[in-house]
N, C-alpha and C positions, 0 to 999 in steps of 0.2 A: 800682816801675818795671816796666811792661809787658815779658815776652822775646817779642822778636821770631820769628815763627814762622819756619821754614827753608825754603830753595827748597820739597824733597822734599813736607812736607805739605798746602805751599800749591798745589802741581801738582796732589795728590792730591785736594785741599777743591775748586781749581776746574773738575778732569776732572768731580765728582762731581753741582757742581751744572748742569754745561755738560750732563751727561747727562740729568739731572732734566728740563732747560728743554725739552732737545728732545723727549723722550717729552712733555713737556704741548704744542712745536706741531706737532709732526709729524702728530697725528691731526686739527689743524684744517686746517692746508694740503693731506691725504691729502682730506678734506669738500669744500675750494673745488675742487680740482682735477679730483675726480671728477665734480663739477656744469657741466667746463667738456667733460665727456669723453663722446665717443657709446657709448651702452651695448652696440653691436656690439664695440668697442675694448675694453670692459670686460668681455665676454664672455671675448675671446680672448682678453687679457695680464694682467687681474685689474687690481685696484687698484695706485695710484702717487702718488707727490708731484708728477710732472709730468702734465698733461691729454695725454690718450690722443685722437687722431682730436679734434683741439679744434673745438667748437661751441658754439653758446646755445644750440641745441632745447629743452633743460630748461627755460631762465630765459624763452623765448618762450613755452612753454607754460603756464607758473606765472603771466608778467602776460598770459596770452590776453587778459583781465579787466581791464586796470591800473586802470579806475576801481575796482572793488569791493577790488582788492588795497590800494588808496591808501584806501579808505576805513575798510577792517578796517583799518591801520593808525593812521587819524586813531582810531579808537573807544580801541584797544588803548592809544596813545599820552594820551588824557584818562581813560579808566581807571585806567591805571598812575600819573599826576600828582594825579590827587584821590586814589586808595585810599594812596601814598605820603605827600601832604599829611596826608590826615587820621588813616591808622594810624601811621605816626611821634609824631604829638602825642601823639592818646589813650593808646598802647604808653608813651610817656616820661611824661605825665600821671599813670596809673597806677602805674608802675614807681617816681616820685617818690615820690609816696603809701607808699607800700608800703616804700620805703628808709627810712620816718623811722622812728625806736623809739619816737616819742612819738605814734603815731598810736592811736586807742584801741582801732581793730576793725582790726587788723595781721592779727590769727592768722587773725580769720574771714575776707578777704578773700581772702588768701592760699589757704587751702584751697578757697573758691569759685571761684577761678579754676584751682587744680590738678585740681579733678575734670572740668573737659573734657579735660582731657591726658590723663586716665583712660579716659571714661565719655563716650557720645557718646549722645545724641537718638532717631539713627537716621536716615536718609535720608528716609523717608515721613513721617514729624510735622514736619522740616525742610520738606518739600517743601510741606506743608498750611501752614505757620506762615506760609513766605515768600510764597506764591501767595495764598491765601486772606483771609488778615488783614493782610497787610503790604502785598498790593498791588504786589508788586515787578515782576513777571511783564512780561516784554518790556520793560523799562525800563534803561536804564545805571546803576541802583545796584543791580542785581542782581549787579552784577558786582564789584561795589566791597564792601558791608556787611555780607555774610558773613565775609571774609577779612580784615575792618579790625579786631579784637583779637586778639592771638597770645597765649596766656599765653606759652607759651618765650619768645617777646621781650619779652616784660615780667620774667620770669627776668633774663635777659639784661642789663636795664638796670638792673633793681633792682638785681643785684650791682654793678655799675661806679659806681652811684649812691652806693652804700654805703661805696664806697672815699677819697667826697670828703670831707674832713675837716670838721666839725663844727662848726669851730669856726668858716667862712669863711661858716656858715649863723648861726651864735649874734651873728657880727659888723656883718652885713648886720641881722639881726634890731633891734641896736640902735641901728644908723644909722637904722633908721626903715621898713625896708623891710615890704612886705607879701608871704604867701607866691607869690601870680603874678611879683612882679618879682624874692624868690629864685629861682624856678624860672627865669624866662625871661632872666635879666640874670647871673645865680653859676651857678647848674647847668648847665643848655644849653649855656654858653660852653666847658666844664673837659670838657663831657661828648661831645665832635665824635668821638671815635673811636667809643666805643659806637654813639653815633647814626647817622654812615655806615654801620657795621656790619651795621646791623637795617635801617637803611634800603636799604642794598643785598639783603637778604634781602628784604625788603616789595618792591622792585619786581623783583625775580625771579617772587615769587607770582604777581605782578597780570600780569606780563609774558607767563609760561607758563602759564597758566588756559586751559583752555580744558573742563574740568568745568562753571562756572556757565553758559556760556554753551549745553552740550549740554543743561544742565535746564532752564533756565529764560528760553530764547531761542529764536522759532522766525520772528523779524521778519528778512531777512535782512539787513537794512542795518545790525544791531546785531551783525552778529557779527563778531569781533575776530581777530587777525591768526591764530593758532594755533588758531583752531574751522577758521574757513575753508581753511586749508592740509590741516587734518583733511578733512575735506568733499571735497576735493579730490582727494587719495590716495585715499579712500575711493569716490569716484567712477570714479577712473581702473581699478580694481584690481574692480571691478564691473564696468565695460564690457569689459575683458579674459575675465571670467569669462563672462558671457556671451557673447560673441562665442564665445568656445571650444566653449558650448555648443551655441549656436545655429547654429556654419557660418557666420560672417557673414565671416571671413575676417581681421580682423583682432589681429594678431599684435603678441607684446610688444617687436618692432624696431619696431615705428609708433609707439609711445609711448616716450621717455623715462623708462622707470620709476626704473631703480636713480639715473641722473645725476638726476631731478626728485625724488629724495626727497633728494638732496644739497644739490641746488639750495633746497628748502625750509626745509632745518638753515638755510642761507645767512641767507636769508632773516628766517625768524625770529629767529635767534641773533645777528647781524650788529652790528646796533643793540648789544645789550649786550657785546658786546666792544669798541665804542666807548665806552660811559659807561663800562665796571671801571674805567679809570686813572683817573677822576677820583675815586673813591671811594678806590684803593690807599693812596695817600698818608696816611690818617685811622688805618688800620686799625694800626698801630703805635705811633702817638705818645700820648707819656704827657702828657697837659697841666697833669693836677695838681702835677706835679713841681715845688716849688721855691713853691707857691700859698700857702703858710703861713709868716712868719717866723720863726725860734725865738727 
């Protein structure tokens, strides 16, 4: 029989996690709030959770563009869908592989895939391999097929793979089944926490990239939502510098700087704090539990 815990430390457990929660939103609502705040007001009174001198300035300056902003996002958005699609299989495909002990090249696989974790190419024989021989260069799988096998998430899944009992594989086996339908009908079903798991890490990747698209992108209709906000900034924070150089007279109150890199975080990050809840849910349940008679 359970003892029921007492006022006192149940005050203390939920002061503890009330504090937790709010140190993870206070620094997001400090983000929206500053992106809604004119950067004179954030001179004077510094940062806040409520908008200071409230404006768009920032968010009008960021869709100046709305076509190219909506369209870096159509890329970013079929990016993130195929490199998800396809590295979730392959990552689980492999990690399958690799879970069985009756597999016969276990050991060597395994180490072939640990020494990228190790040991890396190099940037330049990368860059000849994908450009040159692959053909990738300005195309949308340039952005996808580098970052589509992770060993860590094949780590990741091989262990939780490992945990599914054997016997629900030996049972399948003798109903008839062949190894595609254990995998995609017994495994995949037992295996929804790992898979959101990794899957929410894979569309992180694909989401915040914006490396592929600096090397091997110079089309500008292919570039995705985090180059071009890049580009952006980097533009703005140019023209500021020279103007200072040159006398042209324009000053960092004409430009929304600190509010439009707030506005930016918005922007980019937005979308994925919309889809985490629908992944949260995965990320704790046990589905094997109870999956084996005794």
């Amino acid at each position: 029989m359970k003892k029921e815990i007492s006022l006192g430390p149940k005050i203390a457990i939920y002061a503890v996690l009330i504090l937790f929660c709010l140190l993870c939103v206070i620094p997001i609502i400090t983000v929206v709030s500053i992106s809604f705040s004119s950067d004179m007001e954030i001179v004077k009174n510094g940062y806040g959770i409520i908008p200071k001198g409230f404006t768009l300035d920032a968010y009008a300056f960021v869709f100046k563009d709305a076509a190219a902003i909506l369209r870096s996002y159509a890329v970013t958005i079929i990016v993130t869908v195929l490199g998800l699609a396809l590295g979730l299989t392959l990552n689980a495909m492999i990690a399958y592989v690799l879970s069985r002990q009756d597999y016969k090249y276990n050991k060597q696989l395994t180490v072939f895939l640990i020494i990228p974790m190790v040991l890396s190419g190099g940037m330049v024989p990368s860059y000849i391999w994908i450009t040159r021989y692959l053909q990738l260069k300005n195309t949308i799988w340039v952005m996808i097929l580098p970052l589509l096998i992770v060993p860590w998430f094949i780590v990741l899944l091989r262990t939780f793979f490992r945990q599914i009992p054997t016997s629900l594989i030996e049972a399948a086996t003798v109903d008839g089944a062949g190894e595609l339908t254990i995998f995609a009908r017994v495994i995949l079903p037992l295996a929804k926490p790992a898979l959101a798991t990794v899957g929410m890490f894979i569309t992180l990747n694909y989401w915040n990239d914006w490396f592929q698209p600096l090397m091997y992108i110079d089309q500008r209709e292919l570039y995705n939502l985090q180059y071009r906000l890049y580009i952006m900034m980097r533009d703005v924070q140019e023209m500021i510098r020279n103007s200072a150089v040159s006398g042209m007279g324009i000053s960092v109150a004409d430009m929304p700087t600190e509010s439009m890199r707030m506005a930016m975080c918005v922007v980019a990050a937005g979308p994925m704090l919309v889809v985490f809840p629908f992944f949260q849910k995965y990320f704790v349940k046990g589905l094997t539990v109870g999956g084996v008679k005794g």
